[in-house]
N, CA, C and O of each residue as an XYZ file, in Angstrom:
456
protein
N       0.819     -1.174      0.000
C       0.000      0.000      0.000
C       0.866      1.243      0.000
O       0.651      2.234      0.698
N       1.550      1.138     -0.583
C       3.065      2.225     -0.709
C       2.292      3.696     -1.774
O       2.693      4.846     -1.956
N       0.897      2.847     -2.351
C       0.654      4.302     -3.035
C      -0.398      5.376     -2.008
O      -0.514      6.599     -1.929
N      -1.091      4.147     -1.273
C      -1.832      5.295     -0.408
C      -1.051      5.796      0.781
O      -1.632      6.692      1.394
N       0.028      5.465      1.216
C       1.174      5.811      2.034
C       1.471      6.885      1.835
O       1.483      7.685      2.771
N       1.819      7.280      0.519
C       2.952      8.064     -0.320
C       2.097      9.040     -0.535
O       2.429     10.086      0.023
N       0.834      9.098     -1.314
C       0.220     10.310     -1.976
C      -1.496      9.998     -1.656
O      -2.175      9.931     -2.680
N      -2.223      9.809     -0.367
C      -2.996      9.965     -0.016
C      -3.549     11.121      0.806
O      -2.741     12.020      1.037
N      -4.743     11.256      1.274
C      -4.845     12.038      2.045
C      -4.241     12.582      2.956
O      -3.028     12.599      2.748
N      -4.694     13.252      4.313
C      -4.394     13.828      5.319
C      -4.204     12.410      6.625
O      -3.313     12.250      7.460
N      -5.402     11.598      6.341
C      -5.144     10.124      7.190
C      -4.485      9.004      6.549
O      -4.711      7.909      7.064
N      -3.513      9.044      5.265
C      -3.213      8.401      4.412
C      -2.307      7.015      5.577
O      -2.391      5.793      5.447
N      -1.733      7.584      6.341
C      -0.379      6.552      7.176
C      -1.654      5.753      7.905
O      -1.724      4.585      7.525
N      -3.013      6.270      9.193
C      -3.556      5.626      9.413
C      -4.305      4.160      8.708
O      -4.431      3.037      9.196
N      -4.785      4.790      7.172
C      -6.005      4.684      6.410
C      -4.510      2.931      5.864
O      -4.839      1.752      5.993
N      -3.125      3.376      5.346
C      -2.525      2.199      4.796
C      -2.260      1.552      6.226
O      -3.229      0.795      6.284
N      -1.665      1.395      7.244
C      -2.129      0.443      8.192
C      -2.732     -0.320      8.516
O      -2.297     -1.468      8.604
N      -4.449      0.124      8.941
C      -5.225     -0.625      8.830
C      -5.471     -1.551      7.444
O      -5.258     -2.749      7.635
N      -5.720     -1.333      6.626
C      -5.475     -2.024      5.294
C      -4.861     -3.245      5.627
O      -5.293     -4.397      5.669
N      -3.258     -2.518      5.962
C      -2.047     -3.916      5.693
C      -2.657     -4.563      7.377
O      -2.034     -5.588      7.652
N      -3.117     -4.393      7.869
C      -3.284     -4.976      9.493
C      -4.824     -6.281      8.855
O      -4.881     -7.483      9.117
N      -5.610     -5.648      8.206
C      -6.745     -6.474      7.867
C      -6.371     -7.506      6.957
O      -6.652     -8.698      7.080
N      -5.695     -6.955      6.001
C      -4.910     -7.961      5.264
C      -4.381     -9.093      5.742
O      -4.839    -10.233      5.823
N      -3.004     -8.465      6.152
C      -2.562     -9.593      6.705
C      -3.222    -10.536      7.973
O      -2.672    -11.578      8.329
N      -4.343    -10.080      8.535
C      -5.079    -11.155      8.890
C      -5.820    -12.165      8.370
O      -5.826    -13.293      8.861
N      -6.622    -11.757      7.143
C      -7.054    -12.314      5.908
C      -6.129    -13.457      5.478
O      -6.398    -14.657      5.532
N      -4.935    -12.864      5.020
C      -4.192    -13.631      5.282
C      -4.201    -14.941      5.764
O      -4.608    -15.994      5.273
N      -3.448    -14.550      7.263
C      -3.039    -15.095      8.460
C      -4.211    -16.515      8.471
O      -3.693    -17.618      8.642
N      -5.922    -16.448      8.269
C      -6.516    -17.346      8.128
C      -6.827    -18.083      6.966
O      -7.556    -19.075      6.982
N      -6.265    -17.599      5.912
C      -6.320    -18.661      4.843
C      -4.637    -19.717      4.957
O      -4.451    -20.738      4.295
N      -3.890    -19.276      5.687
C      -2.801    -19.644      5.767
C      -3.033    -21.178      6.739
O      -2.610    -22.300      6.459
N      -3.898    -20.722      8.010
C      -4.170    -22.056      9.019
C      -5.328    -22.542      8.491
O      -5.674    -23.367      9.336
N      -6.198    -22.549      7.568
C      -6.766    -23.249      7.140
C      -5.950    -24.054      5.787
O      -6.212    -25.249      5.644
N      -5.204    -23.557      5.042
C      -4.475    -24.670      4.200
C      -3.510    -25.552      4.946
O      -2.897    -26.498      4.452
N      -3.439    -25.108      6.270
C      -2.509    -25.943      6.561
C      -3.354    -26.932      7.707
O      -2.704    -27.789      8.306
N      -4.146    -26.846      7.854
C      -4.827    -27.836      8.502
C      -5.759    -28.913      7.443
O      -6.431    -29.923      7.655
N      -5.515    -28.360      6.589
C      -6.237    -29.591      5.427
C      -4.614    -30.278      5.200
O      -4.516    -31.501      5.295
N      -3.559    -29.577      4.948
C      -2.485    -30.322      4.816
C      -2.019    -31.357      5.567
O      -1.535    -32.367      5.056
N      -2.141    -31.161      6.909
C      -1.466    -31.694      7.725
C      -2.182    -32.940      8.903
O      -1.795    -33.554      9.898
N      -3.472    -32.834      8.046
C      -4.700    -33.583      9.029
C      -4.352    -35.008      8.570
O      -4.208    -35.359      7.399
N      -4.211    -35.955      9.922
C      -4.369    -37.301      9.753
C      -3.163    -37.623      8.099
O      -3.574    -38.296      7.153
N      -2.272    -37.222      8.112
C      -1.377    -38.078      7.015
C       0.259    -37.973      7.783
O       0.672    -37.254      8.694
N       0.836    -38.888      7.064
C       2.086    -38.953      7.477
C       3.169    -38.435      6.497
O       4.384    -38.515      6.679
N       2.643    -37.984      5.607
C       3.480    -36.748      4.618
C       2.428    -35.603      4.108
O       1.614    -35.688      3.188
N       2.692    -34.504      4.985
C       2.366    -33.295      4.170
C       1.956    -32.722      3.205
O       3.026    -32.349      2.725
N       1.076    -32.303      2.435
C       0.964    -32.076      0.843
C       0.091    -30.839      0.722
O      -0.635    -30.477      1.648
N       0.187    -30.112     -0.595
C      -0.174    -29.050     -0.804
C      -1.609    -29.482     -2.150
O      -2.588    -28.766     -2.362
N      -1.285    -30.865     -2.878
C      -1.915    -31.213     -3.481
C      -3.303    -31.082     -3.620
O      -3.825    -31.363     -2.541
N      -3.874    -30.874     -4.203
C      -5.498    -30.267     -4.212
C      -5.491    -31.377     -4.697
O      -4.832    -31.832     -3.763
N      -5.707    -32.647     -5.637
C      -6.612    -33.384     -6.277
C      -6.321    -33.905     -5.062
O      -6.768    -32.983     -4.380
N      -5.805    -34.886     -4.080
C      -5.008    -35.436     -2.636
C      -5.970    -34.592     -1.662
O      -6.791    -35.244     -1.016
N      -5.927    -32.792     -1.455
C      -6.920    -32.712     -0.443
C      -8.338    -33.039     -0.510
O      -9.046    -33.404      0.429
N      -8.855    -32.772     -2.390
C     -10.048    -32.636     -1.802
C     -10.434    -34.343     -1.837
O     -11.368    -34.646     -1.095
N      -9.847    -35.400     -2.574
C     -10.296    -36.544     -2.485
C      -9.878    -37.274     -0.706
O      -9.959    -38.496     -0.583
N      -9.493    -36.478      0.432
C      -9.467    -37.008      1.702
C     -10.536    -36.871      2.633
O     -11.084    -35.814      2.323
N     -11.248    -37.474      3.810
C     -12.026    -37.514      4.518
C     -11.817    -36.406      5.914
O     -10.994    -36.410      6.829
N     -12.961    -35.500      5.588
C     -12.186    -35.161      6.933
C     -13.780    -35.010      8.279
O     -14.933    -35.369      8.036
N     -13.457    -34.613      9.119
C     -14.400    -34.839     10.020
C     -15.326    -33.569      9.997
O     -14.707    -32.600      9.558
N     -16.378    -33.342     10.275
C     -17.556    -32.464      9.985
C     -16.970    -31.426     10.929
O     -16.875    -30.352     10.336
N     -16.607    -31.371     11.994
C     -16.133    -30.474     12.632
C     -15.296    -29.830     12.428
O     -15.364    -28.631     12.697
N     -13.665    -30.648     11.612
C     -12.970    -30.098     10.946
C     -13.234    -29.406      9.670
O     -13.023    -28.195      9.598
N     -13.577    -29.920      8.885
C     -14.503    -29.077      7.268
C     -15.599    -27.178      8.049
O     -15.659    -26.063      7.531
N     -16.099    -27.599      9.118
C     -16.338    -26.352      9.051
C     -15.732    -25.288      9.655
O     -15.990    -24.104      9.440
N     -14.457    -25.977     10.850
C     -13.551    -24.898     10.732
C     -12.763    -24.512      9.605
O     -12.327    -23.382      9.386
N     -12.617    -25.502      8.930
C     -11.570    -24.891      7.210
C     -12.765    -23.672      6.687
O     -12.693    -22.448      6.572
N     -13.639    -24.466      6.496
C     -14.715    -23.293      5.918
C     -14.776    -22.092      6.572
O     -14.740    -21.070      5.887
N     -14.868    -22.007      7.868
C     -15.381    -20.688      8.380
C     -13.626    -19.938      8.435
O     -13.302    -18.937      9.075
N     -12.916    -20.617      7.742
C     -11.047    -19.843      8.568
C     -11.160    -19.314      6.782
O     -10.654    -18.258      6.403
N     -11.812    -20.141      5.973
C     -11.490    -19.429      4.507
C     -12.566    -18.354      4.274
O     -12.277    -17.250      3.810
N     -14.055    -18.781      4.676
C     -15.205    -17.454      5.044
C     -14.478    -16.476      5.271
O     -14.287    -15.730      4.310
N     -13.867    -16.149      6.497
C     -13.352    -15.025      7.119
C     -12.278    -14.171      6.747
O     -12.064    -12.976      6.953
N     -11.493    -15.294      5.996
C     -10.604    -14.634      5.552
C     -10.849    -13.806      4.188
O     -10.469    -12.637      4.116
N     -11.510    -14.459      3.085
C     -12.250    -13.621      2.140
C     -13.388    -12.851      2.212
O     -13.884    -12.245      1.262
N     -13.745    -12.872      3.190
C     -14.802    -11.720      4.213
C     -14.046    -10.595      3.794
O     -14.335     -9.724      2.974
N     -12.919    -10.773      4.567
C     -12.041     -9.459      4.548
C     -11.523     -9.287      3.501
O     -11.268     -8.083      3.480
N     -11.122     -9.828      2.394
C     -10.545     -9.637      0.781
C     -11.837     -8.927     -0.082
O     -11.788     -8.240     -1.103
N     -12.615     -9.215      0.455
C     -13.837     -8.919     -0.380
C     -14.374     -7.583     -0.647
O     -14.624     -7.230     -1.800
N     -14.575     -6.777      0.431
C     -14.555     -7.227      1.392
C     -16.300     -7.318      1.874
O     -17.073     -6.435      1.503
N     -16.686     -8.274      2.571
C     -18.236     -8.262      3.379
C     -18.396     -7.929      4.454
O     -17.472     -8.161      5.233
N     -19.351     -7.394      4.859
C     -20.065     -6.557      6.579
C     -19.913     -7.719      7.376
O     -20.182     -8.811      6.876
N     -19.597     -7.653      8.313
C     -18.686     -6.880      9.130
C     -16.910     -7.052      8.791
O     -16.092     -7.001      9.709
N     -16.573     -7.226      7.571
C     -15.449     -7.066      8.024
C     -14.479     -6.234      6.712
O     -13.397     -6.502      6.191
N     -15.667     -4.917      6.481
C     -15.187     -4.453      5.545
C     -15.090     -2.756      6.337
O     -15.798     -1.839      5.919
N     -14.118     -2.572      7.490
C     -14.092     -1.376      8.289
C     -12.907     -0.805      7.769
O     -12.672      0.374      8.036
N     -11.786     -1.741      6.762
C     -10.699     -0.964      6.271
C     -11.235     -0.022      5.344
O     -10.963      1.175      5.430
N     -11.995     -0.502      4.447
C     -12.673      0.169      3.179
C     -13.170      1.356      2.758
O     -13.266      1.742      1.593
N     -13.596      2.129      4.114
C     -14.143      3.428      3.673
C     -12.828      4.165      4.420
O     -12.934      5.368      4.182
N     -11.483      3.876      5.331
C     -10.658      4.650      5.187
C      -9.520      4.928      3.904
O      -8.957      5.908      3.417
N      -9.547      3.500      3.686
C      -8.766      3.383      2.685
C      -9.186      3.967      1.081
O      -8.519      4.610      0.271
N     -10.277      3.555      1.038
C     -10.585      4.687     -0.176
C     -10.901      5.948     -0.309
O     -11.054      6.488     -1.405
N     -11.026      6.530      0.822
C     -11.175      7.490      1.091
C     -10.420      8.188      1.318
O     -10.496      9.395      1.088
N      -9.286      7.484      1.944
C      -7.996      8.229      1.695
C      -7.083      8.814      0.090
O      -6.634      9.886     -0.315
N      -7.169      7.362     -0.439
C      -6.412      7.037     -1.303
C      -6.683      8.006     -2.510
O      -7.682      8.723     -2.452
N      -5.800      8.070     -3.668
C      -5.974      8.660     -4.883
C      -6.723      7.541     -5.647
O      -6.825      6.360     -5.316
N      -7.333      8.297     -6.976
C      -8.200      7.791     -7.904
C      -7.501      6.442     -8.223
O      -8.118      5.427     -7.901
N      -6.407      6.322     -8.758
C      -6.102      5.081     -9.239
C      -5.633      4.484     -8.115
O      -5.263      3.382     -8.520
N      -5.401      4.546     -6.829
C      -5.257      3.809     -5.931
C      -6.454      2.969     -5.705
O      -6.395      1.980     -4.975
N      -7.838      3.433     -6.475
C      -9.390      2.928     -5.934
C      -9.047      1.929     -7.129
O      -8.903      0.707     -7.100
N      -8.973      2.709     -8.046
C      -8.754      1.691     -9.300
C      -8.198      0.535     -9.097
O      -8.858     -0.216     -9.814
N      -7.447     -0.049     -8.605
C      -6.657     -1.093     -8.259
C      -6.745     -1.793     -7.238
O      -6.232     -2.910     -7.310
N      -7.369     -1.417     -6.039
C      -7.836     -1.885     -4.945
C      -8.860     -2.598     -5.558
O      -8.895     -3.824     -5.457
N     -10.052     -1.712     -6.447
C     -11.144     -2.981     -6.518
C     -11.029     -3.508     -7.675
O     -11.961     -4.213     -8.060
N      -9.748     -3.295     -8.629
C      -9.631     -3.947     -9.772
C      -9.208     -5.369     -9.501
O      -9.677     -6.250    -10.222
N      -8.190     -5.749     -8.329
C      -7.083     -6.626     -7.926
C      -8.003     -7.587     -6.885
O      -8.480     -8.684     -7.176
N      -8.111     -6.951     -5.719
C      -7.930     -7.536     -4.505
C      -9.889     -7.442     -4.079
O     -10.245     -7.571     -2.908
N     -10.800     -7.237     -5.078
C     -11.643     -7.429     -5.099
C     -12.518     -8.549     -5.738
O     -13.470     -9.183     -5.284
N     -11.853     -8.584     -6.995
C     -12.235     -9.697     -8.257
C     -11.255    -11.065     -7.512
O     -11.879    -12.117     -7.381
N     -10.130    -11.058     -7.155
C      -9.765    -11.659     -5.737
C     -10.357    -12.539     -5.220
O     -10.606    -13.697     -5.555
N     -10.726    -11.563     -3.829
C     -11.807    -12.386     -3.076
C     -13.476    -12.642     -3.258
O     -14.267    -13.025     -2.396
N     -13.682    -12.368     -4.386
C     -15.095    -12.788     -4.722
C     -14.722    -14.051     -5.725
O     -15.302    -15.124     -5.557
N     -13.964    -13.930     -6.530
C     -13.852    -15.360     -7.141
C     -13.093    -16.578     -6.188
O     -13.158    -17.795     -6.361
N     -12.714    -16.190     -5.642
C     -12.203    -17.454     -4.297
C     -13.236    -17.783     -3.608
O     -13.531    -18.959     -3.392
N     -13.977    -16.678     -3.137
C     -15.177    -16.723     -2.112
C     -16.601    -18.188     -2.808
O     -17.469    -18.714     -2.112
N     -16.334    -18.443     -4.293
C     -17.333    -19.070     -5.123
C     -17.172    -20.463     -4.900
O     -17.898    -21.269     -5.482
């Protein structure tokens, strides 16, 4: 977020913070949810998608993966409640800073979210 940093508003340093703070939580839960499909019940590790999705996993586990990937594209998306970066950040930001926020990291998390 080096452009709304650089040449944003008057709250521009607040407005890119929060951003990179929501983010990288977004993040942070798509990260423990791939790795708990990885690492569940096998004795080698794998990143393999045809391998995860053909494995069994327990109903309790499937809806924490679900709700750790929900949340995290909640916030990529971003959806209520967890779209509180959004009106600083664009609001801060310059025109093509909007441009790219919902060109990128919008089309993003709505096509993941499917």
């Amino acid at each position: 977020m080096l452009f709304l940093a650089m040449w944003g508003g008057k709250r521009r340093l607040y407005a890119a913070t929060k951003f990179i703070l929501y983010t990288a939580a977004g993040s942070l839960f798509i990260l423990i949810g791939g790795l708990i499909m990885a690492f569940y019940n096998s004795n080698e590790s794998t990143f393999d998608f045809q391998l995860l999705i053909n494995k069994t996993y327990p109903l309790e586990l499937e809806i924490i993966v679900y709700l750790s990937f929900l949340i995290a594209y909640a916030v990529k998306l971003p959806i209520i409640p967890f779209h509180t970066w959004l009106p600083d950040t664009h609001g801060e930001a310059h025109y093509s800073t909007c441009m790219l926020l919902a060109g990128i990291l919008f089309k993003n998390g709505s096509l993941w979210i499917n």
